[in-house]
NUFI-386112 format. One record per residue (C-alpha): residue in one letter; x negated, y, z. Coordinates in steps of 0.2 Angstrom, whole numbers, padded with zeros to 4 digits, always signed. Layout:
N
AXYZ
...
END
This chain:
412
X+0000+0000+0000
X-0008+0018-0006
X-0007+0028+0013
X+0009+0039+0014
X+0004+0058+0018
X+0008+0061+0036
X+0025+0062+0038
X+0031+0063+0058
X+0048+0059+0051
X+0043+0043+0044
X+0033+0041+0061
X+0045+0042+0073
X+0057+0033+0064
X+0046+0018+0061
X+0041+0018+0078
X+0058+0019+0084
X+0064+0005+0074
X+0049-0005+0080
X+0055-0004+0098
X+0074-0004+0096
X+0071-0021+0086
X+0058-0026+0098
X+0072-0029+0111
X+0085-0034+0098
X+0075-0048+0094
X+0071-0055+0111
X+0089-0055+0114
X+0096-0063+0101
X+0083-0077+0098
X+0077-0081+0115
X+0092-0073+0126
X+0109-0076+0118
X+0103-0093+0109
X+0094-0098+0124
X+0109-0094+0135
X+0120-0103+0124
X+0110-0119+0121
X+0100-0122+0134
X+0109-0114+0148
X+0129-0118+0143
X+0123-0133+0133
X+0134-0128+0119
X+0139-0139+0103
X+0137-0137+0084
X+0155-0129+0086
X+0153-0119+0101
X+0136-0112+0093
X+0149-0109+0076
X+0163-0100+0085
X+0149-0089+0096
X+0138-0081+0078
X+0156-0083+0070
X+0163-0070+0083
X+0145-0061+0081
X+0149-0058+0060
X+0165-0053+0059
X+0160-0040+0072
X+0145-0035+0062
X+0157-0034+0047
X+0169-0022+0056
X+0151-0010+0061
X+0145-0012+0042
X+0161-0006+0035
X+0162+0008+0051
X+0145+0015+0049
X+0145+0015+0031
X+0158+0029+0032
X+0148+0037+0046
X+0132+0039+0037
X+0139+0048+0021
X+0151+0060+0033
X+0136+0064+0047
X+0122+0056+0041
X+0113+0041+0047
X+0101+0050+0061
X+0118+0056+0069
X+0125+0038+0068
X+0108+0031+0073
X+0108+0041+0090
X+0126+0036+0095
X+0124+0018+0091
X+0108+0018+0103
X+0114+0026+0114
X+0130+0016+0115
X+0121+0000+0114
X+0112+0003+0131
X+0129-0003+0142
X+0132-0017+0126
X+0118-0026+0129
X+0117-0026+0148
X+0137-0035+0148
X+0128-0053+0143
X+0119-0051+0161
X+0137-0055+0168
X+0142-0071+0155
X+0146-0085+0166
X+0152-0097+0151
X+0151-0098+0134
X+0168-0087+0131
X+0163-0073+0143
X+0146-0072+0132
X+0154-0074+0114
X+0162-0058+0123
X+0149-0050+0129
X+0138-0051+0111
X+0156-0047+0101
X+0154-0030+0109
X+0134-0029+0104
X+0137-0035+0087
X+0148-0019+0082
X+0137-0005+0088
X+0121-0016+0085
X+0128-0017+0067
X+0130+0003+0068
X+0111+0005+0070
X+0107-0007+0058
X+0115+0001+0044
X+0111+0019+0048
X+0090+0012+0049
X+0096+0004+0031
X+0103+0018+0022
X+0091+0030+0032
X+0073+0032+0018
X+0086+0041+0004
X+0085+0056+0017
X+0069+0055+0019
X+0063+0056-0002
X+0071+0057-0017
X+0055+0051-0027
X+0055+0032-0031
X+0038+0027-0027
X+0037+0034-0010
X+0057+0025-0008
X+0045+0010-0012
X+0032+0015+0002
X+0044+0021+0016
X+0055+0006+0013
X+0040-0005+0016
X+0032+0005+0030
X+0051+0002+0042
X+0051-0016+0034
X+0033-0017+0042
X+0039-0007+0058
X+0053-0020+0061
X+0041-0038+0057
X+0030-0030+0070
X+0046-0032+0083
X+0049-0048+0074
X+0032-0056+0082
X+0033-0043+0099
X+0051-0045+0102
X+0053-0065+0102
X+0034-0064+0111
X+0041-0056+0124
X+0058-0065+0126
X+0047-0080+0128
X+0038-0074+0142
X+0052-0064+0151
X+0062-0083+0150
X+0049-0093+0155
X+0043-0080+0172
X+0060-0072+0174
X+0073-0080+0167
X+0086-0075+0152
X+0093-0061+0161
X+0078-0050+0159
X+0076-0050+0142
X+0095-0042+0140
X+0088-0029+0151
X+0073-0027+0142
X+0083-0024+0125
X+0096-0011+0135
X+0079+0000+0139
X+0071-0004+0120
X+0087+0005+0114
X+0088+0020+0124
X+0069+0024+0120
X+0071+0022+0103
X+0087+0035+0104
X+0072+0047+0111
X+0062+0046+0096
X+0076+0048+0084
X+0081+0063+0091
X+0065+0076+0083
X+0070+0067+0065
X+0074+0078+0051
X+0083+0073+0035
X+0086+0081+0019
X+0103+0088+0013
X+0113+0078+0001
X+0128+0084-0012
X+0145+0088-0003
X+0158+0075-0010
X+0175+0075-0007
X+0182+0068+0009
X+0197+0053+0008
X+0203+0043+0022
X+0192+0029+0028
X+0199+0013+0019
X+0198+0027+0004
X+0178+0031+0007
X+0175+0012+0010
X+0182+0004-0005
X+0172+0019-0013
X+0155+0011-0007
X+0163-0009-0016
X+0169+0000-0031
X+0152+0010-0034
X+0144-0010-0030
X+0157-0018-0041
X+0155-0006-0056
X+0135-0005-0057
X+0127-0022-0065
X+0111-0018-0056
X+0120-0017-0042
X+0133-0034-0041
X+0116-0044-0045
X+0106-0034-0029
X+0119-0038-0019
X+0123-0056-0027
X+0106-0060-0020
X+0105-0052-0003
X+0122-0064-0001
X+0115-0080-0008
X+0102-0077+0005
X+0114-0073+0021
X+0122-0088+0015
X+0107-0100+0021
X+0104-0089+0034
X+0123-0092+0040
X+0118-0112+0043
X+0102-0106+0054
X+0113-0097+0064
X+0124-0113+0069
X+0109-0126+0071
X+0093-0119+0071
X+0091-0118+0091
X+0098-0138+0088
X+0086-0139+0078
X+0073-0135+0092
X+0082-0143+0105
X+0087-0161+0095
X+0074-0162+0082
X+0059-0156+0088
X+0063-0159+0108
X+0056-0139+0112
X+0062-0127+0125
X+0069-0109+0122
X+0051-0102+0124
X+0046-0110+0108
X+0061-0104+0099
X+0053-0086+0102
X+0035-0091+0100
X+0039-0099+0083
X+0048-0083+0079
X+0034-0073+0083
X+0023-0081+0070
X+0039-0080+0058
X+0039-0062+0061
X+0020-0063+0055
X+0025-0069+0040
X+0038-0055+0036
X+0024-0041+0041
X+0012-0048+0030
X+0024-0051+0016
X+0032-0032+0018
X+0012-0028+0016
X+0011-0035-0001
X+0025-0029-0008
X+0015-0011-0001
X+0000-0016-0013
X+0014-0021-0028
X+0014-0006-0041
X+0033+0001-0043
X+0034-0005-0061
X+0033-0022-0055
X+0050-0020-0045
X+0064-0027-0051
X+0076-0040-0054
X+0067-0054-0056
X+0056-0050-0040
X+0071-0052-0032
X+0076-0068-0042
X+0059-0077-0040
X+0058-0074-0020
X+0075-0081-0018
X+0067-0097-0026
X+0055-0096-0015
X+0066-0093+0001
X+0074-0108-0002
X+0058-0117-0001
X+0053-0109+0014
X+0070-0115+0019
X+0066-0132+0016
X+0048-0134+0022
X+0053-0123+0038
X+0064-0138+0043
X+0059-0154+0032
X+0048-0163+0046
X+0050-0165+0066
X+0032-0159+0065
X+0030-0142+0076
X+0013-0140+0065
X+0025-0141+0048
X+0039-0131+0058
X+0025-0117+0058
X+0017-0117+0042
X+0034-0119+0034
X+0037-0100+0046
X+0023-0092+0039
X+0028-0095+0020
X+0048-0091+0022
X+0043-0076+0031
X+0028-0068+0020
X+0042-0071+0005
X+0057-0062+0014
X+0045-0048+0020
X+0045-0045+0002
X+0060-0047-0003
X+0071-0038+0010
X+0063-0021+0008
X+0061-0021-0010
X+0080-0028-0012
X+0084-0009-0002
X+0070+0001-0014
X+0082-0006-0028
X+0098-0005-0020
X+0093+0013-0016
X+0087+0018-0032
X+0102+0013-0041
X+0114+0023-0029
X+0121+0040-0032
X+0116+0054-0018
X+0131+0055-0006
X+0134+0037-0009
X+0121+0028+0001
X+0130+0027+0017
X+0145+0015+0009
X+0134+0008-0003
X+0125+0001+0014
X+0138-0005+0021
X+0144-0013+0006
X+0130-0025+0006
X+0128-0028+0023
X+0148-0032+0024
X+0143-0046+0009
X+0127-0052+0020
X+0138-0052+0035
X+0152-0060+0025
X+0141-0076+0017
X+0132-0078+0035
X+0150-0081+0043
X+0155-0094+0027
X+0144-0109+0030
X+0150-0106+0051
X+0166-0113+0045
X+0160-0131+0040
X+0140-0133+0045
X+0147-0139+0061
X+0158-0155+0053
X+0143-0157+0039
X+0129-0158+0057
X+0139-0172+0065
X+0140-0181+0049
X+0124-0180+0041
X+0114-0172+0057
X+0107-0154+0061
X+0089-0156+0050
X+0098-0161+0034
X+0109-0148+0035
X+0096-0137+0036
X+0088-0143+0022
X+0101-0143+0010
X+0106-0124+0014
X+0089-0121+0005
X+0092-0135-0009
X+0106-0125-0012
X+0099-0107-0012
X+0084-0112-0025
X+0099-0121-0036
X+0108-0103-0035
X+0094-0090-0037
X+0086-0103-0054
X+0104-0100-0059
X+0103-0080-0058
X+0086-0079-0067
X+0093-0076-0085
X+0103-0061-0079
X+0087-0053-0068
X+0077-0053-0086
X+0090-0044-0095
X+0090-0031-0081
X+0074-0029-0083
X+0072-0028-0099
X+0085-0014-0099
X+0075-0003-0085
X+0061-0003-0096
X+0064+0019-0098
X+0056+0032-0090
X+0064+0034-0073
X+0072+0052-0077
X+0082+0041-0091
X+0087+0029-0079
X+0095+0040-0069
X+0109+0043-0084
X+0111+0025-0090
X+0116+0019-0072
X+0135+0022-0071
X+0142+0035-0058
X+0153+0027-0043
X+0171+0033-0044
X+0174+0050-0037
END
């Protein structure tokens, strides 16, 4: 990656979502999967019912914030869904079963979904120049790997000295700190659009998706990839606790090197020159997450588990932050908070699909072969899209000023 010019707004954020993530990420792998699995033994089913509760919530904070963003702007909707999240993600502390904590994470799903977004749509107001969208987009990708390796680090050793409690407490304070470095942000102005209702301004952001082909496919692939991720969420800690006969702790410590991965793979895509940025990147790293999918859970071997961590992660640490360099670039000014939100409510959407069956297909077939066919599938799905990614590309072969007028408008 060529170094960015100093930019405190670029710093702060970064650092910000570093920390914020940092605490979300102990939470959700060592605290609410931990708690769940090892401390309310929960089934295939249970585990289904608690991340299915989890999407639809995010889907409702997508849909919320995407609205937000384009009203307020996202450092406005970032500041109130930190600071609302400090009291969200102390209520799992008082989760005496499995109900009370599906609850408890409901609640942190909507505004945790909130800050997601705003952090998503939030590089557009910082540039409008393409290869610095690139840069910044890789320098918060990089921001939040880094929390991918603290955050589950630190869950592992708050659970193993302290107990799973503390690591809700820990994320609580991690968000509240990051609301302080948020607060010194500046963004840029965007074009005044005319205000609808709410349902009006959200079925804006899907018919700007719907109408732009650049778009559908972005989106297709960010959905095929939530789609595998939606059988993780069911039966990977089952994975750990069946398969490989590990603790909670290594859940985290597993994570941490998966978070490795993603920084070192949001680092490439730094080094990747902008006119190699397009569809087919995309394409081509969905093939490959399906690999990592598949060697990531293919053996009962920690050592294979690991290596298996290292390769998904380096390829979706590419792929996530130039999927949102390309979703951005094709995105009207004005439109980026729905158009956000739009894909996240599609990610959100495929996660919660597979919730619905994974657990009937797990205690047919067992949890690892599940697994492994979730990434079976998503190779089969993405070799299918790569026709569709050439012609794109083929098409975006202008000048970028040209661009700009062959991408259709979104409805106004």
């Amino acid at each position: 990656m060529r170094p960015l010019r100093r930019d405190a707004n670029l710093t702060r954020l970064a650092l910000a979502r570093f920390v914020s993530r940092s605490g979300g990420f102990a939470a959700f792998f060592v605290g609410i999967w931990g708690k769940a699995t090892y401390d309310f033994d929960a089934t295939p089913a249970q585990l289904a019912i608690l991340m299915g509760t989890m999407g639809v919530c995010a889907l409702i904070g997508s849909t919320i914030a995407g609205v937000l963003v384009d009203r307020f702007d996202p450092r406005r909707v970032l500041l109130a869904g930190e600071i609302l999240f400090f009291p969200a993600a102390l209520a799992p502390i008082f989760a005496n079963s499995l109900v009370s904590l599906t609850v408890a994470v409901a609640v942190m799903d909507i505004v945790g979904m909130a800050v997601f977004t705003s952090v998503a749509a939030f590089p557009p107001y910082l540039t409008s120049d393409e290869t610095r969208l690139k840069d910044i987009n890789a320098v918060m990708e990089s921001a939040q790997n880094l929390a991918f390796i603290a955050g589950p680090a630190v869950g592992a050793m708050l659970v193993e000295v302290w107990g799973t409690n503390q690591i809700f407490m820990f994320d609580a304070a991690t968000s509240l700190i990051a609301a302080l470095l948020v607060l010194p942000v500046k963004v840029r102005r965007m074009p005044a659009r005319a205000r609808s209702t709410p349902l009006g301004e959200s079925i804006q952001g899907f018919r700007t998706v719907y109408g732009s082909r650049h778009l559908r496919l972005y989106t297709a692939v960010g959905t095929l990839i939530w789609l595998s991720f939606g059988a993780f969420a069911a039966l990977e800690p089952l994975f750990y606790r069946d398969v490989l006969n590990q603790g909670p702790a290594a859940i985290g410590w597993v994570g941490a090197i998966f978070g490795a991965g993603l920084m070192a793979g949001a680092a490439l895509l730094g080094r990747l020159p902008v006119r190699f940025l397009g569809a087919r990147l995309l394409v081509f790293s969905a093939l490959g997450s399906g690999a990592g999918a598949v060697l990531y859970t293919g053996t009962d071997d920690l050592g294979f588990v690991v290596a298996g961590a290292i390769a998904w992660g380096v390829i979706l640490g590419m792929l996530f932050p130039a999927l949102r360099t390309l979703v951005q670039s094709h995105t009207a000014e004005g439109m980026y908070g729905r158009v956000t939100g739009t894909v996240q409510v599609h990610n959100q959407t495929a996660e919660l699909l597979p919730l619905t069956f994974v657990p009937f297909l797990a205690a047919a077939f067992g949890v690892q072969l599940v697994l492994v066919g979730s990434g079976v599938v998503a190779i089969l799905v993405a070799a299918a899209l790569v026709r569709e990614a050439a012609s794109l590309d083929r098409y975006d072969r202008v000048p970028p000023a040209e661009l700009s007028e062959l991408v259709p408008e979104p409805a106004r």
